[in-house]
C-alpha positions as CSV (number, residue, x, y, z in Angstrom):
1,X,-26.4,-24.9,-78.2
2,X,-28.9,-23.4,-75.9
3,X,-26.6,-23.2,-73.4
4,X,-24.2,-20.8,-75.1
5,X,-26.5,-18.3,-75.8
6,X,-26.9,-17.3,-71.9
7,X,-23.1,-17.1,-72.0
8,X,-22.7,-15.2,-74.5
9,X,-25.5,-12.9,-73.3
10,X,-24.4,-12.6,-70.0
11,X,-20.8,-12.4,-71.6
12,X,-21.8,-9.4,-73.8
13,X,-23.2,-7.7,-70.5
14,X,-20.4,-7.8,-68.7
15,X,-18.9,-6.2,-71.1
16,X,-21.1,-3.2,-72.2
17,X,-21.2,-2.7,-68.2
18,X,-17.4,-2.5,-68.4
19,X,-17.1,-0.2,-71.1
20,X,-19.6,1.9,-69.7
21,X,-18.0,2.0,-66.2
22,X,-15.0,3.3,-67.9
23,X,-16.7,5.4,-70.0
24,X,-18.4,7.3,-67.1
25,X,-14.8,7.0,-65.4
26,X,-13.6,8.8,-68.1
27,X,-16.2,11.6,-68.2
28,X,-15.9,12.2,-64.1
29,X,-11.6,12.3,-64.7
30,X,-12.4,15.2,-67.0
31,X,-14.4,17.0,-65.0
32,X,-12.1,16.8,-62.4
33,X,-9.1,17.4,-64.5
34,X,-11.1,20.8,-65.6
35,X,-11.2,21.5,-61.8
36,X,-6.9,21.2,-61.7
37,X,-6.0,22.9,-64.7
38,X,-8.3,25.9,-63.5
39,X,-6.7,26.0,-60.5
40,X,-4.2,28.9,-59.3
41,X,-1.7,27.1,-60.2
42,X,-2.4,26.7,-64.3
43,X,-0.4,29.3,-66.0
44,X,-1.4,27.8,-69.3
45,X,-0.3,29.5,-72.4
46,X,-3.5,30.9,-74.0
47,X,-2.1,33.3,-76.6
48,X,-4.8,35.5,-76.7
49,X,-4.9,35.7,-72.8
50,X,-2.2,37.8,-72.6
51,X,-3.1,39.9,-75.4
52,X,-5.3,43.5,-74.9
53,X,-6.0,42.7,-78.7
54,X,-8.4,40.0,-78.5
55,X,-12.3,40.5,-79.3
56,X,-12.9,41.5,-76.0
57,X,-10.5,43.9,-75.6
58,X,-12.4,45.7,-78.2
59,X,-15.9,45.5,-77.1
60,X,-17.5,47.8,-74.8
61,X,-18.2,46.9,-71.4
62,X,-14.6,45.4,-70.6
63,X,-11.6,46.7,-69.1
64,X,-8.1,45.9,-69.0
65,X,-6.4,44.1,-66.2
66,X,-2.7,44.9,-65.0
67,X,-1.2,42.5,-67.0
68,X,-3.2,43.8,-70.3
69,X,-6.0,41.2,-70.3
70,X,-9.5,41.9,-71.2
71,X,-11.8,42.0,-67.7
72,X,-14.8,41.0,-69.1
73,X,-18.6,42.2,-68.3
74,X,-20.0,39.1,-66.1
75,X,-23.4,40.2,-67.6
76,X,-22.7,40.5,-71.2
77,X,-19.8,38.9,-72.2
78,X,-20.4,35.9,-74.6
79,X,-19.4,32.7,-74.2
80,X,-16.4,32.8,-76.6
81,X,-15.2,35.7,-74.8
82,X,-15.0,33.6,-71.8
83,X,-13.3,30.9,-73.3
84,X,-10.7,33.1,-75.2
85,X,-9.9,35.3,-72.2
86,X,-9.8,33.0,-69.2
87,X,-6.9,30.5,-68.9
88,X,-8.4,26.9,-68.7
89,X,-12.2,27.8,-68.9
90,X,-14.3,25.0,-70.2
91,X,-17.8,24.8,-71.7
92,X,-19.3,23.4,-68.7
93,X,-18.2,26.5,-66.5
94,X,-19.0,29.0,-69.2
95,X,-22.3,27.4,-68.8
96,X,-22.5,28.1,-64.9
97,X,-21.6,31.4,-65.9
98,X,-24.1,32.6,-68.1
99,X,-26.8,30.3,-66.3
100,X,-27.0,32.5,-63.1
101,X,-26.9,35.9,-65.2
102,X,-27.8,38.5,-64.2
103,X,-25.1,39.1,-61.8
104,X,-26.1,41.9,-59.0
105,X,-22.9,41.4,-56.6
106,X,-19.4,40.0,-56.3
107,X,-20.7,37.9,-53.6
108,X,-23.3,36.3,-55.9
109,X,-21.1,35.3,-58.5
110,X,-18.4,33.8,-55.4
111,X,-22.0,31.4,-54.2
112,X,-22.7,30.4,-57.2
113,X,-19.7,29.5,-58.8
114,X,-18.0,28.2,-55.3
115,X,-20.8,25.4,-56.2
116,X,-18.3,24.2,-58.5
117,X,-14.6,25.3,-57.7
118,X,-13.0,26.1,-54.9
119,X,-12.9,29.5,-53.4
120,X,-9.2,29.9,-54.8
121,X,-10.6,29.1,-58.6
122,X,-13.3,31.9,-58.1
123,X,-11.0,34.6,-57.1
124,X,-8.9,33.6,-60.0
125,X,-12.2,33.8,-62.2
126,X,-12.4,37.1,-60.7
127,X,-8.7,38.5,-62.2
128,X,-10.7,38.5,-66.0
129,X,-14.2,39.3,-64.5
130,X,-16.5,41.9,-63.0
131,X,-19.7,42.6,-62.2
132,X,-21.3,45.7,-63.0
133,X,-21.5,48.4,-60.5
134,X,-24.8,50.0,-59.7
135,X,-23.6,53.3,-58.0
136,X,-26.6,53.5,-55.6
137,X,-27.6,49.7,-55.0
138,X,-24.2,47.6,-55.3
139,X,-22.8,46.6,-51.9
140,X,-18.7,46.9,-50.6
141,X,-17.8,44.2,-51.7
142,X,-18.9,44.3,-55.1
143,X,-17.6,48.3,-54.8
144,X,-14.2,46.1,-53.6
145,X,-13.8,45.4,-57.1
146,X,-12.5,48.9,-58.5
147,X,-8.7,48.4,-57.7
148,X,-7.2,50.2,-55.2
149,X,-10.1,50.4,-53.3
150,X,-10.2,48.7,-49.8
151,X,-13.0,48.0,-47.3
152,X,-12.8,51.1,-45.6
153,X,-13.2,53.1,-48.5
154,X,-16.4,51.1,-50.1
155,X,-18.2,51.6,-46.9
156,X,-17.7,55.2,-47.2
157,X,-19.0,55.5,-50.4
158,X,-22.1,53.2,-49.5
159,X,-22.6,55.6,-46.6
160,X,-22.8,58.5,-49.2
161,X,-25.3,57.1,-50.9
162,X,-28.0,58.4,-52.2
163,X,-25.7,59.4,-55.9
164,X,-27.4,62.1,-58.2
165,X,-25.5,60.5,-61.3
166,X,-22.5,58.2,-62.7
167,X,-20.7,61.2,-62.5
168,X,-21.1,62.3,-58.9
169,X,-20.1,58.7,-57.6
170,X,-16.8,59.5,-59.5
171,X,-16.5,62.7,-58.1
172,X,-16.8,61.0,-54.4
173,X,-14.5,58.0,-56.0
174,X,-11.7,60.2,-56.9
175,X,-10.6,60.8,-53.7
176,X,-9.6,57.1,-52.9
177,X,-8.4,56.2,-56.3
178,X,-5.7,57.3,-58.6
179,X,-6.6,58.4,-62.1
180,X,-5.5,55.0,-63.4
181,X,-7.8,52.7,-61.1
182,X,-10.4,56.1,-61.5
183,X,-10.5,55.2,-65.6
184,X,-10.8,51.4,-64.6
185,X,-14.0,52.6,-62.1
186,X,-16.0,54.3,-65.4
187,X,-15.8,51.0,-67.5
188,X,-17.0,48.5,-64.0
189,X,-20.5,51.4,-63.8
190,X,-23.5,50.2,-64.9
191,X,-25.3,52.5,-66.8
192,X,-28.5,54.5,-64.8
């Protein structure tokens, strides 16, 4: 008798160890799963990402991609924003999200979230996201971001710096820009 307690013990090990291998299995398949389906390539059919009539679409501080979805406020959008709005977006990113608010550039928000998807993922991310524009500190490539806009062009408005107002960045903007991607341009501005 004494000798079947030590197999059954080492028995019932082997098998919590198993289940917990597969468990952990099972959580890192997820994880990675998360990482495909958010990939370029997911065209998944989240109704109300295709919609300008979700929550988001109403709130201020978002704008409206070509295709009539909601680009949403980096800095102020909640989390069920994110998860309504972008196609395939988990908890765990909306998490990485918030956790290195407050954005100041583009090119913070492609670091820190290039920790955990590939550079192709992020500049999907950024089709539904932006990060707010400060007229006088925000750097080209976060002034990339207003569409329309190329390299050239963002330079030359960092060179014209310093702006007396919102409104005179605009003013400087407008002759890059058409109206449409001007109107786009007032919603990305941080306000002063």
């Amino acid at each position: 008798m004494k000798m079947v307690r030590p197999r059954i013990i080492r028995s019932t090990m082997a098998v919590s160890v198993l289940l917990l291998t597969l468990a952990v299995g099972a959580c890192n398949s997820g994880s990675e799963n998360a990482r495909s389906t958010n990939g370029p390539a997911n065209t998944g059919s989240n109704p109300s990402a295709n919609t300008a009539s979700t929550p988001a679409a109403n709130q201020p501080g978002t704008t409206t991609t070509t295709a009539g979805t909601p680009k949403l406020n980096l800095n102020t959008a909640s989390a069920n924003d994110f998860l309504t709005t972008i196609p395939g977006m988990g908890n765990k990113m909306v998490h990485e999200f918030e956790e290195y608010r407050p954005y100041r550039s583009i090119q913070q928000f492609r670091k820190e979230i290039g920790k955990y998807v590939s550079p192709e993922q992020v500049a999907e991310y950024e089709k539904y996201v932006f990060v707010p524009i400060a007229v006088n500190d925000s750097d080209a490539a976060t002034l990339q971001q207003i569409p329309g806009l190329d390299a050239t062009e963002a330079q030359s408005l960092v060179s014209a710096r310093p702006f007396a107002s919102n409104d005179a960045f605009l003013s400087k903007l407008a002759g890059s820009v058409s109206e449409a991607e001007l109107a786009v341009a007032k919603t990305y501005i941080a306000n002063q």
